[in-house]
C-alpha positions in Angstrom: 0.0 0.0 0.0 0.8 3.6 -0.8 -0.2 6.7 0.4 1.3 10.1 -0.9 1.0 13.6 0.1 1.5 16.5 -2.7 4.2 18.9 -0.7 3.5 22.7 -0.2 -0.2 21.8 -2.1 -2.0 24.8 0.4 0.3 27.3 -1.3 -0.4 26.3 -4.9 -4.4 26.6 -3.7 -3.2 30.0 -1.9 -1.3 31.4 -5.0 -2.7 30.0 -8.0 -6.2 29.3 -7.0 -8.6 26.1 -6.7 -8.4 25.4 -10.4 -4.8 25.3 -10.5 -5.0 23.2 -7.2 -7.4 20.5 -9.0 -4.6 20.7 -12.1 -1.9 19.7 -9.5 -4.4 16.3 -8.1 -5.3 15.4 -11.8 -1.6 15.5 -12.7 -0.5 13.4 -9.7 -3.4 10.8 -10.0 -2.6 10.6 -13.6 0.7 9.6 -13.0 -0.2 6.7 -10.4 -2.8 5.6 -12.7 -0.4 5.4 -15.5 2.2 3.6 -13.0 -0.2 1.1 -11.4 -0.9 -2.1 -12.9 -5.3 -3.6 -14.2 -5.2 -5.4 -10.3 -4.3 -2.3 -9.0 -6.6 0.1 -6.9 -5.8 3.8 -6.5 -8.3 6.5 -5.0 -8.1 9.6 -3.8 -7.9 10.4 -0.2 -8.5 13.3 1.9 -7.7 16.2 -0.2 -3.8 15.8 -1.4 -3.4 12.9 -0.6 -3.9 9.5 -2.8 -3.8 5.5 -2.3 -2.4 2.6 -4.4 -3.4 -1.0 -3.4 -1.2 -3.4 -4.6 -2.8 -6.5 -5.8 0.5 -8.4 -4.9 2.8 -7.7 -2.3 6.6 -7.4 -3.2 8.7 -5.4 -1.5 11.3 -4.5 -2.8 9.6 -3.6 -6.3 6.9 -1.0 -4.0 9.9 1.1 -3.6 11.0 1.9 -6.8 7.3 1.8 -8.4 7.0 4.5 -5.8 10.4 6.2 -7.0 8.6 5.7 -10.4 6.0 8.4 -9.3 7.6 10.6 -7.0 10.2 11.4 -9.9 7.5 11.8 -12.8 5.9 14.4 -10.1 8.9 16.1 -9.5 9.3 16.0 -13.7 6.2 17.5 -13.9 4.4 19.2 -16.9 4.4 22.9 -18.4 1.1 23.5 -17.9 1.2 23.3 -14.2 1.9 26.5 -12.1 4.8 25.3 -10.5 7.3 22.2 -9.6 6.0 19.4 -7.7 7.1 17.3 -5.6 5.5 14.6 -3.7 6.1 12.6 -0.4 5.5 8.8 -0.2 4.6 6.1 2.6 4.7 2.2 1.4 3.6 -0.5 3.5 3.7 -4.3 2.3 1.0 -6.5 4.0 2.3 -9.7 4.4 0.2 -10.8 7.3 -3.9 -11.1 6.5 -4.7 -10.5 10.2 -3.5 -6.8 9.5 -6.6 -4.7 9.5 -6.8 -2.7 6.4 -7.1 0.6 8.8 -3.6 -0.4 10.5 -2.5 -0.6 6.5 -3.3 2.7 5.8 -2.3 3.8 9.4 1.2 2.4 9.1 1.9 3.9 5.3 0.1 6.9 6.7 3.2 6.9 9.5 6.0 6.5 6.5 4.4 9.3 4.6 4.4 12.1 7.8 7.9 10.6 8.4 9.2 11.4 4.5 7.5 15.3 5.0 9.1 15.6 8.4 12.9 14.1 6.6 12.6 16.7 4.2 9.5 16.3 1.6 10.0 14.6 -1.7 10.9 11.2 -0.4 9.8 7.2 -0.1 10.0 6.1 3.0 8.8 2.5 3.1 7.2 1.4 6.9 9.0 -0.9 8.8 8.3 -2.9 12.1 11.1 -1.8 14.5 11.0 2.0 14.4 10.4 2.5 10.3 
């Protein structure tokens, strides 16, 4: 599981506007939808944020498919007001007894983690203190 949050989006909304704003969100879910695979789910959360459910779990390959994104973000596109960048939380399930609220709790955790190290990051979730 993914969850990403689109850095500095309140200032875009403050300086640019709404419509710029939704420009930004349509970019960014463009590019996970282009990234993520038929099995995949993605879905917008909240109101920067978005999801990816993986239909299978490897870990190793979350990472960079979340690399993947973050750097087509930060590539960006002219017609948006400025740069982008995006931070990224990844959390592999492995164990079915995990409720899917402590999923999204735990990538949730990796996401605040890669805005507090500095925005513009992956930080994948683990166990013993991420």
């Amino acid at each position: 599981m993914l969850i990403s949050d689109l850095d500095h989006f309140k200032r875009i909304n403050d300086s640019y506007g709404h419509v710029a704003g939704d420009k930004v969100i349509q970019f960014a879910a463009s590019v996970l939808e282009s990234h993520s695979r038929v099995d995949d789910a993605a879905a917008r959360i909240g109101v920067r944020n978005l999801l990816c459910c993986w239909s299978t779990p490897v870990k190793k390959k979350r990472k960079r498919f979340a690399e993947r994104i973050r750097l087509a973000v930060s590539a960006g596109e002219s017609h948006l007001p400025e740069r982008m960048t995006i931070s990224m939380g990844v959390y592999t399930i492995y164990d079915n007894s995990v409720t899917a609220e402590a999923c999204v709790q735990r990538a949730d955790e990796a996401m605040y983690e890669a805005k507090n190290n500095g925005r513009n990051q992956v930080i994948v979730w683990h166990q013993q203190g991420r």
